[in-house]
C-alpha positions as CSV (number, residue, x, y, z in Angstrom):
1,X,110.1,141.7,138.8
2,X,111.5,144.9,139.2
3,X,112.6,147.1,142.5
4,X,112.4,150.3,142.2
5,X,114.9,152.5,144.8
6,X,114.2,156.4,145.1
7,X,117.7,158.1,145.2
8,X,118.0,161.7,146.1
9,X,121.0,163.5,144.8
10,X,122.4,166.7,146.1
11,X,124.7,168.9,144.3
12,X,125.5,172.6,143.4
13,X,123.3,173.6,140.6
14,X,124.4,176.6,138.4
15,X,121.0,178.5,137.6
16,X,120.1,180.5,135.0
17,X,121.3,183.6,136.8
18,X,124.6,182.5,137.4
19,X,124.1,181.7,140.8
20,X,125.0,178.6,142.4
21,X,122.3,177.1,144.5
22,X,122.7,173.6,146.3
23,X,119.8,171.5,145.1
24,X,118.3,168.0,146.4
25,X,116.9,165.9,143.8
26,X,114.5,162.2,143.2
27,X,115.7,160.3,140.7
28,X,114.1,156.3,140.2
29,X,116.7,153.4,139.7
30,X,115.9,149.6,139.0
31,X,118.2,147.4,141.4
32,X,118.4,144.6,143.3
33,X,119.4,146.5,146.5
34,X,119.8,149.8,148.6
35,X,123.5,149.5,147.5
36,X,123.4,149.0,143.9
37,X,120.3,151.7,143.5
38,X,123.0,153.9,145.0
39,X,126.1,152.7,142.9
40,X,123.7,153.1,139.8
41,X,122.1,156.4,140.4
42,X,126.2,157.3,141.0
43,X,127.2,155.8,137.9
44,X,123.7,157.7,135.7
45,X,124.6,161.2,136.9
46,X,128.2,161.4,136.7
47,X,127.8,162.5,133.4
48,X,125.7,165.1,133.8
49,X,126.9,166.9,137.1
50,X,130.3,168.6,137.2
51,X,131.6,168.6,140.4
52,X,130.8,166.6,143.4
53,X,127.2,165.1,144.9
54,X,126.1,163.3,147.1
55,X,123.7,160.2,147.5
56,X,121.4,161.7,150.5
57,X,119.1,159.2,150.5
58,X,118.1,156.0,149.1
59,X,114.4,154.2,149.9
60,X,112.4,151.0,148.5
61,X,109.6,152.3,146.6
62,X,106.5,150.4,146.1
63,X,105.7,150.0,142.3
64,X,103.9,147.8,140.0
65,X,104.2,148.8,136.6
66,X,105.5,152.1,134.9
67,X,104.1,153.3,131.6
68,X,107.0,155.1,129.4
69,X,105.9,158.0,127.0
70,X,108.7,159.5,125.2
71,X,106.7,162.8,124.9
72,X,106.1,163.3,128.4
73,X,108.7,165.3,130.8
74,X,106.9,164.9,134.1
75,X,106.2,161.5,136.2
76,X,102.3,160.9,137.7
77,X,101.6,158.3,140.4
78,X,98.9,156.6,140.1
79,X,97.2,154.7,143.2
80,X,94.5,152.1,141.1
81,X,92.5,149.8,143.2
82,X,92.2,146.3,142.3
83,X,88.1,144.9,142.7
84,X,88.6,141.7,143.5
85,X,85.1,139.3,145.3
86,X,85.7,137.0,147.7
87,X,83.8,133.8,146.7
88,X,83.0,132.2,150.1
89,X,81.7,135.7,152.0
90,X,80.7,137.6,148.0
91,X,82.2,140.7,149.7
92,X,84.3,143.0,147.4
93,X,87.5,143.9,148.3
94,X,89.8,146.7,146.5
95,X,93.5,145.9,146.6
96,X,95.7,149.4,146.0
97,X,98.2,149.2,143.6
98,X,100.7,152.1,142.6
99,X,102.3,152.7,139.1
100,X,104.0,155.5,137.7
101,X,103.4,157.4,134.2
102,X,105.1,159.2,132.0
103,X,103.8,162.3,130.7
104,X,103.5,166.0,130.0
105,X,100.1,166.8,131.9
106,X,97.4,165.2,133.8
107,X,95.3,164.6,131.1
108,X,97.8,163.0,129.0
109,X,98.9,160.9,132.2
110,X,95.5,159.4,132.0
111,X,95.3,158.6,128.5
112,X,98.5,156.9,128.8
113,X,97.9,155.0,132.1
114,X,94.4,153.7,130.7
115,X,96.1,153.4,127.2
116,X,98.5,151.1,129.3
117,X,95.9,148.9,131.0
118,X,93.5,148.4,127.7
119,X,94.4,144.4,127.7
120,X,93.9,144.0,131.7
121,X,91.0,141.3,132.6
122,X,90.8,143.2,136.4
123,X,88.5,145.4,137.3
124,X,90.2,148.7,138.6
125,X,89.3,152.1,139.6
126,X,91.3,154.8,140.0
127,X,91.7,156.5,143.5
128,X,94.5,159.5,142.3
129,X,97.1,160.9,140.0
130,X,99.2,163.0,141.4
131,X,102.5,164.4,139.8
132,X,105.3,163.6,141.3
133,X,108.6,165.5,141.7
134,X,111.5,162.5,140.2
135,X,113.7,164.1,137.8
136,X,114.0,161.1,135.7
137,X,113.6,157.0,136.0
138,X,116.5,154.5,135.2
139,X,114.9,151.0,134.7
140,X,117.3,148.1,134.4
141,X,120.4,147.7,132.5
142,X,120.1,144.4,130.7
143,X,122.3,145.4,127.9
144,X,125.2,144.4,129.8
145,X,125.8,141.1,131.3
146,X,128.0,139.4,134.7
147,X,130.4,137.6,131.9
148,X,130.8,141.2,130.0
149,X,131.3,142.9,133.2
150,X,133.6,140.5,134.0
151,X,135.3,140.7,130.9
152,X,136.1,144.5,131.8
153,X,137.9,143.7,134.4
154,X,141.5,144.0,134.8
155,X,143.3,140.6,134.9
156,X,145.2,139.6,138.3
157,X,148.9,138.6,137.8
158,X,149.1,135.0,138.0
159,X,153.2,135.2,138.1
C-alpha cells in the first residue's frame, strides 16, 4: 500500500515578464518515509529547476486510491463515504475515504473518479470534490531495484 508525503518546494521562478518571483509549491511523492519523500521530491525536480530550492515542508497525506488521466492537468480530492451497516445494532455507518483524481475540470474529475470505482461492491457517496493546488504526483519507482541501486554504487577498495 502506498504513502503518499506532500512536499512543498520553494524556488525562484522566472515569470513570463521576466521577473523573478520566489514561489512555494505542492508536489505528491510515494515513499516509505518523511525522508525519502524529501530525497525523492529532491531527486524529481532537479531537472526542472535551475538554481537552488528548498524542501519547506514535507507532511503524511491520507490517501486511498488516485485515478491517473493523462488528459487532465489539474488534481481533485475527493472525500467518498463508505456505507457500511452494523449487523448486531442495523445502524449505518459512513466511513470517509479520500482519493485524488486526475483531470482537466470538475466535471471530468467526476467521470473519471466514478469511471474509477465502476467494479466496487461498496456502497459510497460522495461528500466533495474540490481541486486542489499539487503541481504534479510522483507514485513509486518500481523500475529500479535495491540490487540495481546497489549495482550503481561505487566499489570500496578492498587493498
Amino acid at each position: 500500500m502506498s504513502q503518499w508525503f506532500e512536499c512543498k518546494v520553494k524556488y525562484d521562478k522566472t515569470l513570463e515578464t521576466g521577473a523573478v518571483k520566489t514561489v512555494t509549491e505542492p508536489y505528491l511523492v510515494d515513499a516509505l518515509s518523511f525522508t525519502e519523500a524529501e530525497a525523492r521530491i529532491t531527486e524529481e525536480m532537479q531537472p526542472f529547476i535551475s538554481g537552488e530550492f528548498t524542501v519547506s515542508a514535507v507532511r503524511r497525506v491520507n490517501l486511498t486510491d488516485i485515478f491517473y488521466n493523462e488528459g487532465g492537468d489539474r488534481w481533485y480530492k475527493v472525500k467518498t463515504n463508505f456505507i457500511t451497516i452494523d449487523e448486531k445494532t442495523a445502524v449505518e455507518k459512513k466511513t470517509a475515504s479520500f482519493q485524488l483524481v486526475q483531470a482537466s475540470d470538475f466535471e471530468q474529475a467526476l467521470h473519471v473518479f466514478m469511471d474509477g470505482m465502476k467494479d466496487s461492491m461498496a456502497d459510497f457517496e460522495i461528500a466533495s470534490i474540490t481541486e486542489t493546488m499539487l503541481m504534479d504526483v510522483y507514485g513509486a519507482n518500481l523500475s529500479e531495484t535495491l540490487a540495481d541501486k546497489a549495482a550503481k554504487q561505487p566499489k570500496a577498495d578492498t587493498e
